[in-house]
KOLDONU-871969 format. One line per field, with one value per residue (C-alpha): chain; x, y negated, z; residue number from 1; residue in three letters. Coordinates in steps of 0.05 Angstrom, whole numbers, plus 5000, padded with zeros to 4 digits. Example, Ala and Ser with C-alpha at 12.3 -4.5 7.8 and 13.67 -1.06 7.14 Angstrom:
BEGIN
unit = [A A]
xx = [5246 5273]
yy = [5090 5021]
zz = [5156 5143]
pos = [1 2]
code = [ALA SER]
//
This chain:
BEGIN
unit = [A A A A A A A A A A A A A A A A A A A A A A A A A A A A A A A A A A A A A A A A A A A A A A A A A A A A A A A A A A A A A A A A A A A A A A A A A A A A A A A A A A A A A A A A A A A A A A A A A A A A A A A A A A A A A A A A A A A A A A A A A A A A A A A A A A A A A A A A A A A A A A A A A A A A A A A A A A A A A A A A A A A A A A A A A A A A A A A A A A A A A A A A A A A A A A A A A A A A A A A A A A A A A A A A A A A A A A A A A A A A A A A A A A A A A A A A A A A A A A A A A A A A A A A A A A A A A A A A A A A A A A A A A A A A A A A A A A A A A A A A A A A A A A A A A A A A A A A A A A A A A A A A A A A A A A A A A A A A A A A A A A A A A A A A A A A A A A A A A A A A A A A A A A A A A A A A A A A A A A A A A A A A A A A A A A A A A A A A A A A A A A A A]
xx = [7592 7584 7496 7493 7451 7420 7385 7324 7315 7258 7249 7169 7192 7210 7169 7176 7105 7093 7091 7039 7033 7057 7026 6966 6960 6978 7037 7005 7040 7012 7058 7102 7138 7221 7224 7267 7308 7393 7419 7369 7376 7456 7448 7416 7467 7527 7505 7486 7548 7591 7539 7561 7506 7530 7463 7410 7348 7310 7235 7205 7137 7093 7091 7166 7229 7253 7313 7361 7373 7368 7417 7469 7464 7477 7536 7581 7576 7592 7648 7636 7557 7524 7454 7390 7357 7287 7254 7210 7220 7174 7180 7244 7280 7329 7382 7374 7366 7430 7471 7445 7463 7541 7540 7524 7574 7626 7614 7598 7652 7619 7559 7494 7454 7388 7320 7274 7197 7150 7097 7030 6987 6956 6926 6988 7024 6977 6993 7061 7038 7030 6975 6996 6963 6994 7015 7032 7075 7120 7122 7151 7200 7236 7253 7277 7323 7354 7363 7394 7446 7465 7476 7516 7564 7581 7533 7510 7432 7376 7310 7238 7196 7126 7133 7214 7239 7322 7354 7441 7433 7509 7539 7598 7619 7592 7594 7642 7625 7554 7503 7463 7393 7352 7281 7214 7142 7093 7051 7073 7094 7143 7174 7188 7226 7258 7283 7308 7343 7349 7417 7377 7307 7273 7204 7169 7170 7126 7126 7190 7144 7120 7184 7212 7163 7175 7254 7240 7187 7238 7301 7268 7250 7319 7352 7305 7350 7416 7422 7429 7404 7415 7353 7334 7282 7247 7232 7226 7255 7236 7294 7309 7354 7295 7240 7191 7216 7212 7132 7122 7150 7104 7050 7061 7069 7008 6964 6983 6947 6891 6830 6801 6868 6872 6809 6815 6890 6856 6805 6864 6907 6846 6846 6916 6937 6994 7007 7056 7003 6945 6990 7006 6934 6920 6960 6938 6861 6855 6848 6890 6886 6931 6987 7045 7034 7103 7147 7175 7140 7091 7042 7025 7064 7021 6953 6981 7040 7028 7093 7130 7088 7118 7174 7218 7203 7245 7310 7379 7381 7312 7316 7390 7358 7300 7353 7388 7321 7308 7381 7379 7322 7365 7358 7429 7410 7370 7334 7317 7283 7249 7225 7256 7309 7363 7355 7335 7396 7428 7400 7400 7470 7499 7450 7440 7490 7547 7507 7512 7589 7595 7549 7592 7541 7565 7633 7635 7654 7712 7729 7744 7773 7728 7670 7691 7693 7655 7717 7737 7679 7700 7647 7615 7621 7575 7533 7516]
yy = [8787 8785 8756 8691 8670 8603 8585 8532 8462 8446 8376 8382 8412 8473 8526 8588 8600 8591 8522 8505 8455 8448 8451 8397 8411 8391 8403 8446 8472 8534 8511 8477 8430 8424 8348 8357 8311 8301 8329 8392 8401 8395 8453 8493 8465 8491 8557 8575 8554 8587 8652 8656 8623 8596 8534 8505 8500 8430 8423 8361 8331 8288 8340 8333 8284 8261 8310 8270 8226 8281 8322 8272 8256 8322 8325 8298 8351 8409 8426 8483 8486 8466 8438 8457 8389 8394 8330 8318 8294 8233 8195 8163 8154 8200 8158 8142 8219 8232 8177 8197 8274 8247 8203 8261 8309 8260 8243 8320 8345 8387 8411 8391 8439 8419 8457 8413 8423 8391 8390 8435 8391 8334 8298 8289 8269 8215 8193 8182 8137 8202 8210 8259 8328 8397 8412 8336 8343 8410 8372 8316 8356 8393 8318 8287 8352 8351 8270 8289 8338 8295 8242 8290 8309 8235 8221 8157 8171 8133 8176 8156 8213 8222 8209 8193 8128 8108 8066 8065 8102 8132 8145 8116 8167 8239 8286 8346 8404 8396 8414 8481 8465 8513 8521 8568 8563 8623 8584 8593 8520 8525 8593 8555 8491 8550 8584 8524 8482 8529 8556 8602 8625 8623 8660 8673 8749 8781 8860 8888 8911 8831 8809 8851 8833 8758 8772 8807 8742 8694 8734 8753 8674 8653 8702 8670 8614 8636 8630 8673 8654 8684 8704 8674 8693 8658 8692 8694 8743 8769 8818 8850 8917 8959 8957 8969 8898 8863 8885 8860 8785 8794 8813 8748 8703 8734 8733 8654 8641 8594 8627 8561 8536 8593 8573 8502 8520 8577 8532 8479 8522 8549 8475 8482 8479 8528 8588 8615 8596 8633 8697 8685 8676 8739 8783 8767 8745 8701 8755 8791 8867 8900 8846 8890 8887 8927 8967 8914 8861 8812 8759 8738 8666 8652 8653 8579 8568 8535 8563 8621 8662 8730 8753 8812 8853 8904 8933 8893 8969 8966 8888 8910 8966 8908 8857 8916 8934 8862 8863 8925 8886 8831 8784 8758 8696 8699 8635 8657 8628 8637 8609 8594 8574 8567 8627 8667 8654 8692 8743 8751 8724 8775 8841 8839 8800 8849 8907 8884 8870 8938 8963 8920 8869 8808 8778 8714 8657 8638 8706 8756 8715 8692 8640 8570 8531 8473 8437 8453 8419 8345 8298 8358 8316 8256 8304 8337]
zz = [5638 5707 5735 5760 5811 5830 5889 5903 5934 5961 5955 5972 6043 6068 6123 6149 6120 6041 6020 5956 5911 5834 5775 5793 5861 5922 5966 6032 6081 6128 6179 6218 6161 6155 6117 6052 6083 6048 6121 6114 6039 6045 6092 6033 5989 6027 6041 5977 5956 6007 5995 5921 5880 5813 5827 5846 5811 5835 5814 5785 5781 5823 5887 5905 5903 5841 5819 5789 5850 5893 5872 5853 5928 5942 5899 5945 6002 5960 5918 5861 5865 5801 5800 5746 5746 5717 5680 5631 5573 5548 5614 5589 5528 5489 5491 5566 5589 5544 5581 5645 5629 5605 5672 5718 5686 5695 5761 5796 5768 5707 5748 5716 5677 5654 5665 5611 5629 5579 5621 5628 5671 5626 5689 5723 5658 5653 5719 5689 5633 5583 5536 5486 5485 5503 5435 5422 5483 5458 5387 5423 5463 5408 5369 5438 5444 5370 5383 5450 5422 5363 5423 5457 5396 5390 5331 5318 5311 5274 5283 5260 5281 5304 5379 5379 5343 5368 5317 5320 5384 5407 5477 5497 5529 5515 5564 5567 5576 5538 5595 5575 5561 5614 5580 5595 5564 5542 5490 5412 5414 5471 5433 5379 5424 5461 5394 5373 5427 5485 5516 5571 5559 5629 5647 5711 5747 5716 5704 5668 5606 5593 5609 5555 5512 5523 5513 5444 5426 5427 5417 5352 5341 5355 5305 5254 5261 5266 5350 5403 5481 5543 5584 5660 5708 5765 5823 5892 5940 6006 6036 6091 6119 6122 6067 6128 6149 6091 6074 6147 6126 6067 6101 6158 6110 6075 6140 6155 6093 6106 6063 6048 6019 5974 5942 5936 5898 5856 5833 5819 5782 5739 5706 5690 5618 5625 5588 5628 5700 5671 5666 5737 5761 5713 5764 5823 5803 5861 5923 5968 5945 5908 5903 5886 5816 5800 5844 5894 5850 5896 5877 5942 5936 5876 5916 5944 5893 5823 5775 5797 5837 5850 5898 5896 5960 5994 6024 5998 5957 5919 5910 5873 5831 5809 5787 5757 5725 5690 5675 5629 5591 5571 5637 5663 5698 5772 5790 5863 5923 5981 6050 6097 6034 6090 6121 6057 6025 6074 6060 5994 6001 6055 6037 5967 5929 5955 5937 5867 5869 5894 5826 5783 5765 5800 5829 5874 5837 5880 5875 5937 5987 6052 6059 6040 6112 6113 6131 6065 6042 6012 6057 6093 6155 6124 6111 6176]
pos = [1 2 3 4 5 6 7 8 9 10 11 12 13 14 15 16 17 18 19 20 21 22 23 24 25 26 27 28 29 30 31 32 33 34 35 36 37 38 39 40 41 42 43 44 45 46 47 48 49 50 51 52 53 54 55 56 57 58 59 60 61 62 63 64 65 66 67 68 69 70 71 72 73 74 75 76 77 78 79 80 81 82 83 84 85 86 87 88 89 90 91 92 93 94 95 96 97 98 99 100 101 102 103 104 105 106 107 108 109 110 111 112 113 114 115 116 117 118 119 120 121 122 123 124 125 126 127 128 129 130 131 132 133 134 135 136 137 138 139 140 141 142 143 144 145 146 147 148 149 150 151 152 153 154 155 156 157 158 159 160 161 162 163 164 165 166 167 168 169 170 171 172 173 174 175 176 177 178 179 180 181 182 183 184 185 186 187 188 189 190 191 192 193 194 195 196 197 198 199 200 201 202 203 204 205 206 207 208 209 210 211 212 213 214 215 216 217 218 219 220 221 222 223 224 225 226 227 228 229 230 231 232 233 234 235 236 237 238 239 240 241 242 243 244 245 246 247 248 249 250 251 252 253 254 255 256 257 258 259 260 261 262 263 264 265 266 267 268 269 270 271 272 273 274 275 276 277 278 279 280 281 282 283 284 285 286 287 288 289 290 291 292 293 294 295 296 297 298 299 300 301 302 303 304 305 306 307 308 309 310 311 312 313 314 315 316 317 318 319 320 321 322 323 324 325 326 327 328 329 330 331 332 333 334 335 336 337 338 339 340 341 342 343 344 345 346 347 348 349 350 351 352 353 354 355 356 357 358 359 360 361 362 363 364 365 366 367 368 369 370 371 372 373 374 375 376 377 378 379 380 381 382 383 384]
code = [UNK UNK UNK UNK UNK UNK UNK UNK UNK UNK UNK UNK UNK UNK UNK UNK UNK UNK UNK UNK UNK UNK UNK UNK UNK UNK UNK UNK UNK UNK UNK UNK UNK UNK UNK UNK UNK UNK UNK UNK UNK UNK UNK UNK UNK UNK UNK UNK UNK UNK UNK UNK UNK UNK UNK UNK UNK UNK UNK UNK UNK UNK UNK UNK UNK UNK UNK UNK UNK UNK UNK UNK UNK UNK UNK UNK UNK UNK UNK UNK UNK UNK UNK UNK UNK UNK UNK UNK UNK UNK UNK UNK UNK UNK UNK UNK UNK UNK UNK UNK UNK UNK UNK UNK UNK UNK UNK UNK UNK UNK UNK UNK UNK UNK UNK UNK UNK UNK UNK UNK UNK UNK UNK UNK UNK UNK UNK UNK UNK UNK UNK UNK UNK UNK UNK UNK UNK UNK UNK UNK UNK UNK UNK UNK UNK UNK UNK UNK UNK UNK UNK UNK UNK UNK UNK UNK UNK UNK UNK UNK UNK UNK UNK UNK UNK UNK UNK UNK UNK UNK UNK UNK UNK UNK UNK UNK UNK UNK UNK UNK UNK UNK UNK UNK UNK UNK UNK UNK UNK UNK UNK UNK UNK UNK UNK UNK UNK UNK UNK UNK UNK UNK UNK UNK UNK UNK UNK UNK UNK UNK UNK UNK UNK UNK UNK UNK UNK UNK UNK UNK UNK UNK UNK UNK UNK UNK UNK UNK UNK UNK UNK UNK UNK UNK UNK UNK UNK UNK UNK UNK UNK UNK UNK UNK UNK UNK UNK UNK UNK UNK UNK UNK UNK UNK UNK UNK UNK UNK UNK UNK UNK UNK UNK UNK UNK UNK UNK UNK UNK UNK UNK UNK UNK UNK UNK UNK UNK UNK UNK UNK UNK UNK UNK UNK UNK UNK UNK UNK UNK UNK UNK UNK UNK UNK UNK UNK UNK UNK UNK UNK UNK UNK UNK UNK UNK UNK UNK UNK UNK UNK UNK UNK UNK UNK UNK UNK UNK UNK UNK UNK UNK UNK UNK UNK UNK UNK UNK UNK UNK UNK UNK UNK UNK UNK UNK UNK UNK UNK UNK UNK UNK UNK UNK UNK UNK UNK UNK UNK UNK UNK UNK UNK UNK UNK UNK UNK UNK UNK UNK UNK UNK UNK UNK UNK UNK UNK UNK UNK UNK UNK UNK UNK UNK UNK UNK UNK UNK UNK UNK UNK UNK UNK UNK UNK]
//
């Protein structure tokens, strides 16, 4: 089966510096800002789709745009793209996020998949009317999933459960294809949602030995119970010609880093609640030595970055023989990004991509023929 590769939209804003934020801190940028505005994010849209990306991963939480109206604005200027909508369950009903889910299939043409985060950060959750603990919250998360599926198979569902009560809930419509369920989490509780609900297993770039370590945890949990999942990674990516230039761009985007904002995010991501953020902070430690933790494996991002925090490094070659790598441990789904996202995509999309359809590993999803033209875009005009 051929990789597929999504891109990133940042709805926070974009720079040609690294923008932080996430996971209980706040957005910063260490330069001049681009606005996530539709025009700027269509731009993203369209070349990732023209590039060869099979989506778009768009974040959630209370340091960016809200994803679902985002992207279904986005829809609209591309034509094959597909978009991994993050949300959290708890802030809305079942029964609602199911309809919603159906609605957005209907209407983009079969594009949505869904990235569900529980939630690691217990002061923003609050913020969102949310009281129940960590564990609470994963608890809560696998019964709104089984009552979502049941939804989605055209049940009629009555469910009394300890933090999800629908009585005769049914769709009218369900939606068709059934969105995959995109999923990630490092804690015991989150293997056991994963295991039990999740299409694609996502976790953060970390070192190919706890990533295969993390595949075995919950590939092991999901034979337990009769499934099988495919495996994801998050990462970001910084690629050039040359590996000489690309461990310059790591290195500028390493110097613009304020010191003083590197503390003040360090000491916010310390409070967070995360599994998955504490092994982040664990590579790096908070300072700027000895951040290539792997070969071609940087945690520079995460010094300012709550959630993913590493980037692949390198020539389009060594970046291809690090996807390769993960790949051989069981990883067929690349959730990349990277900053500028516009002009990142490139290349990723123009240096490395075709060195992995020349390995085998990857074919285009409209197949061989040229880049789509924006003309052939349905309403790429509005959108410019």
């Amino acid at each position: 089966m051929s990789l597929r590769f999504h891109w990133f939209l940042p709805t926070y804003g974009d720079s040609r510096n690294l923008v932080g934020g996430g996971h209980g801190v706040a957005t910063a940028a260490t330069g001049e800002n681009r606005a996530a505005t539709l025009e700027y994010l269509g731009q993203i849209v369209r070349g990732a789709e023209q590039l060869g990306f099979d989506g778009a991963l768009t974040p959630t939480g209370a340091w960016c745009e809200d994803a679902w109206l985002t992207t279904a604005m986005l829809a609209s200027v591309s034509r094959r793209l597909r978009f991994l909508v993050a949300f959290r369950p708890g802030l809305l009903s079942p029964t609602l996020a199911a309809q919603m889910a159906a609605t957005f299939q209907r209407h983009s043409g079969q594009r949505l998949l869904l990235n569900v985060v529980t939630g690691g950060e217990s002061a923003e959750q609050r913020a969102y009317g949310d009281f129940l603990d960590k564990d609470g919250r994963y608890a809560r998360t696998g019964e709104f999933l089984d009552v979502v599926r049941r939804l989605w198979h055209g049940e009629t569902v009555s469910h009394v459960g300890p933090h999800v009560t629908v009585e005769g809930a049914r769709l009218s419509r369900v939606p068709d294809p059934i969105p995959p369920i995109y999923f990630g989490g490092s804690s015991p509780a989150a293997g056991t949602v994963a295991a039990e609900h999740a299409d694609v297993y996502l976790t953060w770039g970390e070192p190919p030995h706890a990533v295969a370590e993390k595949i075995a945890w919950i590939r092991g949990l999901a034979a337990d119970r009769g499934r099988d999942i495919r495996f994801g990674i998050r990462l970001h990516v910084i690629t050039r010609d040359t590996a000489d230039q690309a461990w310059a761009e790591a290195a500028r985007l390493l110097d613009a880093l304020d010191p003083a904002l590197i503390q003040q995010v360090q000491r916010g991501l310390a409070r967070s609640e995360s599994t998955g953020q504490r092994r982040m902070l664990d590579l790096h430690g908070g300072t700027r030595e000895d951040l290539e933790i792997s070969p071609n494996l940087w945690a520079g991002v995460g010094l300012v970055r709550g959630g993913a925090g590493t980037a692949l490094v390198g020539s389009h070659a060594e970046v291809t023989d690090r996807i390769e790598e993960y790949h051989a441990l069981g990883i067929d789904e690349f959730v990349l990004s990277g900053h500028p996202h516009l002009e990142e995509a490139y290349w990723v999309g123009e240096g490395v991509l075709p060195e992995l359809r020349r390995r085998g590993l990857w074919s285009h999803p409209d197949g061989d023929q040229d880049l789509v033209q924006p003309s052939e875009i349905p309403f790429a005009a509005a959108a410019r």
